[in-house]
Each structure stands twice: as C-alpha cells, then as structure tokens.
Steps between C-alpha positions, in 0.01 A plus 500: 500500500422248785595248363865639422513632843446182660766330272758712646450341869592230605283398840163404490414681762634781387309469159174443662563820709586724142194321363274586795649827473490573175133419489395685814631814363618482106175647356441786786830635496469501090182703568660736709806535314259552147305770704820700587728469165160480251691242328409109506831353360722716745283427780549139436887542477506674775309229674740189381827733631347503848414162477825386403708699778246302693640182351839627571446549856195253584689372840387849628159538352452150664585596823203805495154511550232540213396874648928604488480308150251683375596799631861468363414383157289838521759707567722325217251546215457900634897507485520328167283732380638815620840327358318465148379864519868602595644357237275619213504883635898419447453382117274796479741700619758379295285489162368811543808691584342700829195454725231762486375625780185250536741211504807652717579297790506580876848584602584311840802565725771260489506352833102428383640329169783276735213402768285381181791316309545360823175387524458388205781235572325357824357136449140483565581312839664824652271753305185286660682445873612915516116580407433295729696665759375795450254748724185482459408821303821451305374154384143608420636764256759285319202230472248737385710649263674232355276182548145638520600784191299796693644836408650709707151688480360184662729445766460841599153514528533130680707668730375833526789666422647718152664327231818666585502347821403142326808531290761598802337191685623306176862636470496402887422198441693411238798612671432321820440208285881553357624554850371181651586338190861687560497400825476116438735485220770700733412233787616196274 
C-alpha cells in the first residue's frame, strides 16, 4: 500500500513525510478501526482511504503538528467508520425492505442534517482551526467525544454533569463550529 502511495507523489519530501506518516500511525489506526467495525479487511480499507485523502491534500497535513495530525487522522478513521456503518444500515435497509425497531435510526431536525452536511464538507485545515477557536468547555467536549472516544456517560461524569447536558454541550458545539466556519467562508 506504501509503496503505491508514495508512487503517486512526486517530492521527496513529501514522500518521506507520507512514509514517516504512514509508519507512525498505519498499524494503530488499523487497531482502532478493527476494534470498532470487528472486521480486519474493512478496517484496513478504511485505513488506505484516509491515507490517501492524506495524499491528496499532504500540503496541509505538512503544515500541522504531529499532536493536530494525530488528532485529525483520529477523527477521520471515527468518521470513516461511522460513514461505513451508515452505509450498510442503508443496504440493510434496502435488502430487508424496513428497519425493525432495534436498527431504526435517530431522526434529526433538518437544520441539524444542513449544519452536518456542512461539516462534513470543511477541509481538515478549517475543521482543526474552528476547534481550535473554540471555548474552552466547548473544545473539551468535542475532543473527548470525538478524539478520546469517551461516551457521553464519561464526559458526564468527567464533568459532573447528566448526559443530557453532555449532548446539548455537543449540538453547541457543533453549531458554533459551523458558525465560525460560516463566518470565515462569508468573510472571503
């Protein structure tokens, strides 16, 4: 997989960077990936897609530092997995003809659906700077829940407060996430 990676760029410096990359983080985020879809061979597909938007966009991965790296390729492989999930609950849904109730999906408003399709279109530059930006408690929440993986359970006992509370601080966050995000794009 290196090895075909690496033939697609063209700077040395750049390939050195992927290779570094790659090997810094290849095998944990297959580990991770395995642990959350049970699955070895989607894991490592999974895997080689992030890597390769990585090739597609290594100017900006460049320009980071190893903790944002690691932090984003995290938060790739958790959306690439949720994204794999998505997708066969669809085919299930489709094969099956209907969803029982143990396999329904959450129903979200639709400004919730726009902010996420929004998000979902951010480059990992703005996603990473808007975080960033971010207050404090906002922050600690989006990190903890999508970086560190601690349930909502978790973050609520981190923070001493009820899940219901941990998941408003999320939808808050999110959205202020969009709006600064909003904000920039509107700027330009």
């Amino acid at each position: 997989m290196l090895v075909l990676l690496l033939s697609t760029i063209e700077s040395e410096d750049d390939q050195a960077f992927l290779e570094k990359l790659f090997d810094a983080h290849y095998v944990r985020l297959c580990k991770k990936t395995a642990a959350i879809t049970q699955n070895n061979q989607v894991s490592e597909d999974l895997v080689q897609d992030v890597f390769l938007y990585v090739v597609k966009h290594i100017q900006k991965f460049r320009q980071m530092d190893c903790c944002t790296l690691r932090h984003i390729l995290d938060i790739s492989i958790k959306r690439r997995c949720y994204d794999y999930f998505k997708e066969q609950n669809v085919r299930k849904k489709h094969l099956s003809g209907s969803l029982d109730d143990d396999d329904s999906f959450v129903s979200v408003s639709s400004s919730d659906n726009t902010e996420e399709e929004a998000l979902d279109h951010l480059t990992v530059e703005e996603l990473s700077e808007a975080i960033r930006k971010l207050p404090d408690h906002y922050r600690f929440v989006i990190e903890a829940k999508y970086i560190l993986n601690l349930t909502d359970g978790e973050i609520a006992k981190e923070l001493g407060i009820g899940k219901a509370s941990v998941r408003q601080y999320l939808t808050r966050a999110r959205r202020k996430i969009y709006e600064l995000c909003e904000g920039e794009s509107n700027e330009e």
